[in-house]
N, C-alpha and C positions, 0 to 999 in steps of 0.2 A: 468872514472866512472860517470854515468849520476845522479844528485840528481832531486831528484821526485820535485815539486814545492809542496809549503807550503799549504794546504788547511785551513780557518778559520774554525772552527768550533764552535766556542761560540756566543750564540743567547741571545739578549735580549729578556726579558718576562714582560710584564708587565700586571698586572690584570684590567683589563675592569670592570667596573659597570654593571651588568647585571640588565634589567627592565622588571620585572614580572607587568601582568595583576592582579593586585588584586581587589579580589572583595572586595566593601564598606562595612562597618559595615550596619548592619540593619535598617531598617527605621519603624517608627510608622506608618500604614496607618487610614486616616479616610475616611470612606466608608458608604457613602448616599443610601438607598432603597425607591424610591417614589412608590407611589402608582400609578397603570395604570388607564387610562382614554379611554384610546381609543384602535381600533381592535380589541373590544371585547377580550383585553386581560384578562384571570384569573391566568396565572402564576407570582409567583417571584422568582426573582432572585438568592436569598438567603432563605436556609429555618433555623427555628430556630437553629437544631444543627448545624449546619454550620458556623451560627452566634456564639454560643459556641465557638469553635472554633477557631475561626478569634480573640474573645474579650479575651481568657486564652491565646492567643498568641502576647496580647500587643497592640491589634489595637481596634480602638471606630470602631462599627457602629451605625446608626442612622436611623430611619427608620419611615416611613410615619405612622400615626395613621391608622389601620387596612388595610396596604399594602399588607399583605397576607390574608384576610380574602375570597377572591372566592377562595383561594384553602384549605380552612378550616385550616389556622395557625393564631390564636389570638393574637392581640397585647401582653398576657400575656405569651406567650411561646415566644415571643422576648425578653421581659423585664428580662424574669427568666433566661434567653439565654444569658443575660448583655448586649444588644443593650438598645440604646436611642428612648424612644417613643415621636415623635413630632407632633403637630396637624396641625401645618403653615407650608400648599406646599413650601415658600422660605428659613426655615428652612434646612431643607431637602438638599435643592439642596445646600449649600452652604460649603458643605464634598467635598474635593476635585478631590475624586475618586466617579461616581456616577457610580451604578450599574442597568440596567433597563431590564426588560422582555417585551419589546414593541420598537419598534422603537422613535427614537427624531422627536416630534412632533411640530409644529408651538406654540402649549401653552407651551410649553416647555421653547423656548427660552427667557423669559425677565428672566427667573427664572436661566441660566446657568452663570457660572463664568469667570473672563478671567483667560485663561490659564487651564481649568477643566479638568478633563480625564473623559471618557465617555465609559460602557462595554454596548453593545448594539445589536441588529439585524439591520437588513439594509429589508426596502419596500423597491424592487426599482421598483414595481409598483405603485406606490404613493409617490416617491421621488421627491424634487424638487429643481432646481439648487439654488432658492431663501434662501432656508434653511441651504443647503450646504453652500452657500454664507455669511450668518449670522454667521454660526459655524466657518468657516474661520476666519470673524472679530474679535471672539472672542479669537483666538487662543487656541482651541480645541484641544484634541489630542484625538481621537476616537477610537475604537477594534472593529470592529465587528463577531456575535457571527459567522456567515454562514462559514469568511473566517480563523476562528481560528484553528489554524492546532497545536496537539500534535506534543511529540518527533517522533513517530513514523510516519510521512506526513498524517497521515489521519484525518479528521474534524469531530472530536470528540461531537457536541451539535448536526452538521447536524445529523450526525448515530442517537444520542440517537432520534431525533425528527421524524425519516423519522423512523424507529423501532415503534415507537407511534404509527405512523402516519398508518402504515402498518397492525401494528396487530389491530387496531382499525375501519381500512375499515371493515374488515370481519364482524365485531359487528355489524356496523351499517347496512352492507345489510344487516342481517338477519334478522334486525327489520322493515324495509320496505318491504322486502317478504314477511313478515305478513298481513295476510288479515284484523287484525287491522288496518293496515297504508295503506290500500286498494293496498297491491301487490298482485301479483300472489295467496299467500294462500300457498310457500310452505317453506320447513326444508330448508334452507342453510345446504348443504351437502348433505343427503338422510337415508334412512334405507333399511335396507334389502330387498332386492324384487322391489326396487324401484329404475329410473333409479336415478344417482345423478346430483346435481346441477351443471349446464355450467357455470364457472368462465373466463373469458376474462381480463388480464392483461396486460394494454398496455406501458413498459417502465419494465425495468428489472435490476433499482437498488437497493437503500435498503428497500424504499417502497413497490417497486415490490417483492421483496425475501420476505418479512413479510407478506405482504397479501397470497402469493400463501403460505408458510407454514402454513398461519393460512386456510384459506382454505381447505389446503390439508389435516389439521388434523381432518375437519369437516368432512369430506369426499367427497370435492366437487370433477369436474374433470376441470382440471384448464389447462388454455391454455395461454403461453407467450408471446406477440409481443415486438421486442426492432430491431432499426437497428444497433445494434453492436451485433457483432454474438461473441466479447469477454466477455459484459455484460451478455448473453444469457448460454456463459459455465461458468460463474463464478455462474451465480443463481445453474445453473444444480448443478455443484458440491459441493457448500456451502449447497445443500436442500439433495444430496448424491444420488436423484437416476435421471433418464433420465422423461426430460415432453418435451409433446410437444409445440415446441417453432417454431418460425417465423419471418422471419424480415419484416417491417412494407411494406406488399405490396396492395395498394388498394382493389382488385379484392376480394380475400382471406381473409381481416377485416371484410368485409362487410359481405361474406356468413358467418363467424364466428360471430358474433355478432347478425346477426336473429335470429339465435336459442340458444342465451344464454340467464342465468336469471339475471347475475350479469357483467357490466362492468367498469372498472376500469383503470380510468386514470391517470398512474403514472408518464407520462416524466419528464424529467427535465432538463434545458438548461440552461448551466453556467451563462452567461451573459447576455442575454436577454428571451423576451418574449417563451412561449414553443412551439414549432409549434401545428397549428390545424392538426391533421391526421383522426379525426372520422366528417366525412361533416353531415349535416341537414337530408339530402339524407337517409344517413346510419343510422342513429337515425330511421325515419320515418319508416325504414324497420323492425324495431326491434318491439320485442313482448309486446304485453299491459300489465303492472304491472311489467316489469323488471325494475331495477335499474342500474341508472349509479352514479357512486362516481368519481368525479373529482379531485382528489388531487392537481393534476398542476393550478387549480385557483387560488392560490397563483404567479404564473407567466402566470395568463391569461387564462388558461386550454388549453387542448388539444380536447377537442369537439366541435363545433361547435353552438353548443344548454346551450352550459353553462353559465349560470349569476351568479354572486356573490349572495350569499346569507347568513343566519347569524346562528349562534348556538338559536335563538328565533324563527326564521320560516330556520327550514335549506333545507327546498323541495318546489320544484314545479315539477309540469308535463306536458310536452310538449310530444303531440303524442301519449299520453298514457303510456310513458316511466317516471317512478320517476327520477329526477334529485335531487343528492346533491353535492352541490358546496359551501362547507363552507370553505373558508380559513382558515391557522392556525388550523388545527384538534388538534395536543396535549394541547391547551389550552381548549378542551371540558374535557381532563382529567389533569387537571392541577394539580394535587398534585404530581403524577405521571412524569411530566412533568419539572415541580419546582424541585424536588427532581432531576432529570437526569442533569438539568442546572448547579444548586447549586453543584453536584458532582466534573463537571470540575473547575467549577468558584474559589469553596471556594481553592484547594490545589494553582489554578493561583496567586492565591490574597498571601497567606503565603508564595510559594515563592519571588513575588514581594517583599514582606516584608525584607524576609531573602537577598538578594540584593541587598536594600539599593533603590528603589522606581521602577517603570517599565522602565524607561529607561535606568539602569545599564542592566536589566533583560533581554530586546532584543538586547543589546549589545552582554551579552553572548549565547543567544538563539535565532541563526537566523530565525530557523521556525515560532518562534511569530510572526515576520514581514508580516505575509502572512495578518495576523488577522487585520494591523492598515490600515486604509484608509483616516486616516487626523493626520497627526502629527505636536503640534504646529502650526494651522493653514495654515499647507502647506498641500494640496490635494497630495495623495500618492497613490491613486489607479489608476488606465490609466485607466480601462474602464467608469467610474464614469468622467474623465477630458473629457475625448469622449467624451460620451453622452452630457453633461451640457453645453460644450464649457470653463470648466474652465481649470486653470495655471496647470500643472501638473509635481511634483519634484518629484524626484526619493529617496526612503525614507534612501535606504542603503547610499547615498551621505549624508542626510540630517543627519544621527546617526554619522557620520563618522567625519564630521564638529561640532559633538558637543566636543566629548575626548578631 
């Protein structure tokens, strides 16, 4: 009779420490709003309710003596808001979280702190590695507003300002058509019995989608150029019915653009300058008292005949053709403007809060990462180390090295 061999079957168990990610207790933030000085900036950052807010949920803000006052918010709807009214520019800066609606400017820096956080936009047509440089010594940690992406990957201040930006073309052609402003003499859109206004929209993202709806409700007849024929069905369907559209081919701009009354330049080019695709040429050819609106001035324009110009003299005319080339357009309606910032900003800031400061905060929320472009004076953006020739650290390594 064969016996089976013994099998063990008793296991030691022993219980392991399990280590959970917790989040920190809360932090108090204090948050700096100076006032702009430069690019004709008239938005802020934060608006009064906002500030409410931010101060019923534990945090000081502080804010420049009549910091909102170009977009008509008085230092006394801050005060009543529970923000700190301060009259000394280095007051101001000395909150360790500062908030700005202008980019960091050279007057800027004696006034920054070491070690500051900074919520800001980025010129990078007016950027300078020398500045970048300074901010580094200081050990900075920067956001910017362009590359801030919500939960959902989309870039929430761009949309709200390329929206402005878009429904606000349409206004201001219509004010230069005017034979006040010595155009043409005609209605942006049309009437009845009458043929409608040629609209020419060159780029076909969210600028481009908001001028042609706003357009289309005037009743112009509006025509699209973009060379992504993806951007091209995304307008179609987001506006719900078929226009005619084109991908940017020479020949075909130029006959289109003679016989319109309004042209409009939307492109936009992630990383650098935006290409020229409308030449001097094509300008020349176009009709006496038509308007061109440049939006892409802001990365240089896309016409050829365009010069920077200001919300104080926003026109010239070359060829007989009105030019407006104002950069920054939603800063002409900056209340408007203020208000769309302030929306994202203020919920960013309370949860920072609830977190325990922003660097727990992009620990848990990789998409914020897109937003920092200097952490702790390490350069974190590549195209930015490109360009300038400076150090350039990878930010995920650099969070990863702090835990």
């Amino acid at each position: 009779m064969s016996v089976k061999p013994m099998v063990s079957t008793s296991f030691s168990y022993e219980t392991l420490e399990e280590t959970l990610d917790i989040k920190p207790k809360g932090a108090q933030l204090h948050i700096g709003i100076p006032k702009e000085t430069a690019f004709q900036e008239n938005r802020v950052a934060l608006t009064p309710d906002a500030v409410g807010v931010l101060v019923s949920n534990g945090h000081h803000v502080t804010i420049e003596h009549n910091a909102g006052e170009a977009c008509h918010y008085a230092d006394r709807d801050y005060s009543e808001a529970g923000a700190k009214i301060v009259y000394e520019r280095e007051e101001v800066y000395k909150a360790p979280i500062l908030v700005k609606s202008a980019p960091v400017i050279d007057d800027d820096l004696p006034f920054l702190q070491q070690g500051q956080m900074i919520i800001s936009p980025i010129h990078l047509s007016i950027l300078k590695a020398e500045l970048l440089q300074k901010m580094m010594d200081k050990r900075i940690t920067a956001i910017s507003f362009e590359n801030l992406k919500d939960d959902s990957g989309s870039y929430p201040i761009v949309r709200s300002m390329s929206e402005i930006a878009g429904s606000a073309v349409m206004l201001i052609a219509a004010q230069y058509l005017s034979s006040a402003n010595h155009g043409k003499g005609v209605l942006l859109g049309g009437i009845s019995g009458i043929a409608p206004t040629k609209v020419i929209i060159i780029g076909a993202g969210i600028v481009g989608e908001n001028a042609a709806r706003a357009a289309l409700a005037l009743g112009a007849s509006v025509k699209v150029f973009d060379n992504s024929v993806y951007r091209l069905k995304r307008l179609q369907n987001n506006i719900g019915h078929r226009l005619w559209t084109s991908v940017i081919e020479p020949r075909m701009l130029a006959k289109q653009l003679k016989t319109c009354e309004v042209a409009v330049g939307a492109l936009s080019n992630a990383s650098g300058r935006t290409p020229v695709v409308v030449t001097e040429e094509m300008v020349s050819s176009m009709r006496t008292g038509s308007v061109i609106i440049d939006v892409s001035i802001d990365r240089g324009g896309c016409f050829e005949t365009s010069e920077i110009t200001t919300h104080q003299n926003p026109v010239f005319t070359k060829y007989g053709v009105i030019h407006y080339c104002v950069p920054n357009i939603p800063s002409g309606f900056a209340r408007t403007a203020s208000q769309a910032i302030s929306n994202v900003l203020m919920p960013l800031l309370l949860e920072a809060g609830e977190d325990g400061g922003f660097e727990h905060m992009v620990w848990h929320q990789v998409h914020l990462r897109t937003g920092i472009y200097m952490f702790k004076g390490a350069l974190t953006n590549f195209y930015l180390s490109e360009r300038f020739n400076l150090k350039y650290t990878d930010l995920n390594l650099l969070i990863a090295s702090q835990r």
